[in-house]
C-alpha positions as CSV (number, residue, x, y, z in Angstrom):
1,X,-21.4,-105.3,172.6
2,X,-20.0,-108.6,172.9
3,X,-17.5,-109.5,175.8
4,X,-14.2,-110.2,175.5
5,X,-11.5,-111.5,177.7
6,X,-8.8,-109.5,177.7
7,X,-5.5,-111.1,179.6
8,X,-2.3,-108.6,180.8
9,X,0.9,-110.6,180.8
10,X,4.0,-108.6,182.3
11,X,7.0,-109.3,179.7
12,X,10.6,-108.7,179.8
13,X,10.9,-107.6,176.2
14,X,8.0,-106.2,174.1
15,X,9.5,-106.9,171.0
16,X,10.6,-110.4,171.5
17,X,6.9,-111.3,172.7
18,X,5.6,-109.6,170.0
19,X,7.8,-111.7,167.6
20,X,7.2,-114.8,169.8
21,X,2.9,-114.6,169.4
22,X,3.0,-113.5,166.3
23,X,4.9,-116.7,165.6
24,X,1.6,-118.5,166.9
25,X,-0.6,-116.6,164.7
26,X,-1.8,-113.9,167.1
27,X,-2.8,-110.5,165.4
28,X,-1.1,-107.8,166.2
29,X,-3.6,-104.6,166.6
30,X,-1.5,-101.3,166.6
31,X,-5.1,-99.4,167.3
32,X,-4.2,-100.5,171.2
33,X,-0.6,-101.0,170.9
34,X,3.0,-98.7,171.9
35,X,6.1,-98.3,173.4
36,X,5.0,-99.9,176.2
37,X,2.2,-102.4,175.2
38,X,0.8,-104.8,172.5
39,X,-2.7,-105.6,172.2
40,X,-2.8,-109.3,169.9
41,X,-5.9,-110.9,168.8
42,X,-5.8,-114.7,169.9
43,X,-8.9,-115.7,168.9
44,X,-10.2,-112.5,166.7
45,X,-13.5,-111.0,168.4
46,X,-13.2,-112.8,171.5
47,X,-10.2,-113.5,173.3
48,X,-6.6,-110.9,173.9
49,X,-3.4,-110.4,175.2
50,X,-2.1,-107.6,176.3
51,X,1.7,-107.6,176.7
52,X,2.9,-105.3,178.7
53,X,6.4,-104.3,179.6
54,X,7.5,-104.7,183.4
55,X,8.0,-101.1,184.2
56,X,4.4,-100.6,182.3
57,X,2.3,-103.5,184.2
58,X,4.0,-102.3,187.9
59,X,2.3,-99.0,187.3
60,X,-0.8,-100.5,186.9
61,X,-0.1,-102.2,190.4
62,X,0.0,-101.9,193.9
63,X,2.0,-105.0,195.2
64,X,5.1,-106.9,193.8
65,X,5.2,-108.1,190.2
66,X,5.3,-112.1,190.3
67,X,7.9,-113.4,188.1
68,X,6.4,-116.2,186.0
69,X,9.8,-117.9,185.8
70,X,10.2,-118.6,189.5
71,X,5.7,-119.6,190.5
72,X,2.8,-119.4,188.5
73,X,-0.7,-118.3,189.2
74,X,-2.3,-119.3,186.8
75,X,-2.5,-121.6,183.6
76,X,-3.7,-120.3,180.2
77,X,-5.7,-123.1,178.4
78,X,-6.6,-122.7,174.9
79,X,-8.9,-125.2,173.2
80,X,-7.9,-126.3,169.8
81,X,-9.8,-127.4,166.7
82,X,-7.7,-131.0,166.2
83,X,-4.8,-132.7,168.3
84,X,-2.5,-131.8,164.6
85,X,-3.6,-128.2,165.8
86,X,-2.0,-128.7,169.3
87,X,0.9,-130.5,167.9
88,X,1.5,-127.3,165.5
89,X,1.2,-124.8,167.9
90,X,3.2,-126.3,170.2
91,X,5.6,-126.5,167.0
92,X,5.8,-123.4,166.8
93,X,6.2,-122.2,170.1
94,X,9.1,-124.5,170.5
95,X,10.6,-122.6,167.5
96,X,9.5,-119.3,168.8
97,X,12.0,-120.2,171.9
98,X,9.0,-121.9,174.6
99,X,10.1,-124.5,176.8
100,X,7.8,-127.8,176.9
101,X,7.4,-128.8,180.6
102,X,5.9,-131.9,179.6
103,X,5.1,-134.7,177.3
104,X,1.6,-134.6,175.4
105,X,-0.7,-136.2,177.2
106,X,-3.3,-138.5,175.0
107,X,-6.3,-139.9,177.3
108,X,-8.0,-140.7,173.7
109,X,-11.2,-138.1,174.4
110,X,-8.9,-134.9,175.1
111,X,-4.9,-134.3,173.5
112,X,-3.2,-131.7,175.6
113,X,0.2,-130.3,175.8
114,X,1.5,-127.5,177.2
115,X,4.4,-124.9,176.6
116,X,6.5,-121.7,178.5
117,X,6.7,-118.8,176.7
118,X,9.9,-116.8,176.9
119,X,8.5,-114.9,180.6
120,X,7.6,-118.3,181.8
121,X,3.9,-118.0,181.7
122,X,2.4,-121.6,181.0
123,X,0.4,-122.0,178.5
124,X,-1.9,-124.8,177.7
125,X,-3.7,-126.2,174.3
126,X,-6.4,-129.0,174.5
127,X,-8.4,-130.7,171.9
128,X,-11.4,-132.4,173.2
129,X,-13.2,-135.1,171.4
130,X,-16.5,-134.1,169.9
131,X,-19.5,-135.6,171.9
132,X,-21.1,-138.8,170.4
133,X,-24.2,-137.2,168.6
């Protein structure tokens, strides 16, 4: 079996995430999805999200839910095929209603900008040059 990595983000409201991901081109899979959770394909095979309401994520818990608007933990970095890739994601995160808490940043071997997603996780998107072969 291969391995997968399999993220759980705590959200507000399920449908609006939903709506928001699938606006990046995450796949919805309904096999692992309800009322309470959605299981989207970000990279198909290899890497998930699983977005699960509040109520949902604190049973799974035994200490207080963080709330990604007011500290983070943690930074989500996804590599990207081209910089016009990062600059179309972050396109269409901005239209999905993400907040960009910075410029791009272009040190000519790696393009990276990043992006909050309406329950202020960060998210980042980085295209690294190829290596000189």
């Amino acid at each position: 079996m291969n391995k997968r990595i399999i993220f759980n983000l705590a959200v507000k409201d399920l449908e609006r995430s939903k709506a928001f991901f699938t606006g990046l081109g995450f796949t919805l899979d309904g096999r692992f999805s309800g009322d309470s959770s959605a299981y989207m394909a970000v990279v198909e095979g290899s890497i998930y999200v699983m977005l699960l309401t509040e109520d949902f994520f604190r049973s799974l818990i035994d200490k207080p839910l963080a709330q990604a608007k007011k500290g983070n933990e943690v930074i989500i970095c996804l590599s990207c095929e081209s910089r016009e890739e990062v600059d179309s994601l972050i396109a269409r995160a901005v239209a999905g209603g993400a907040r960009i808490p910075h410029p791009p940043e272009d040190h000519g071997f790696m393009y990276d900008q990043g992006f909050e997603d309406p329950d202020g996780h960060l998210w980042n998107l980085v295209w690294l040059a190829p290596e000189p072969g």
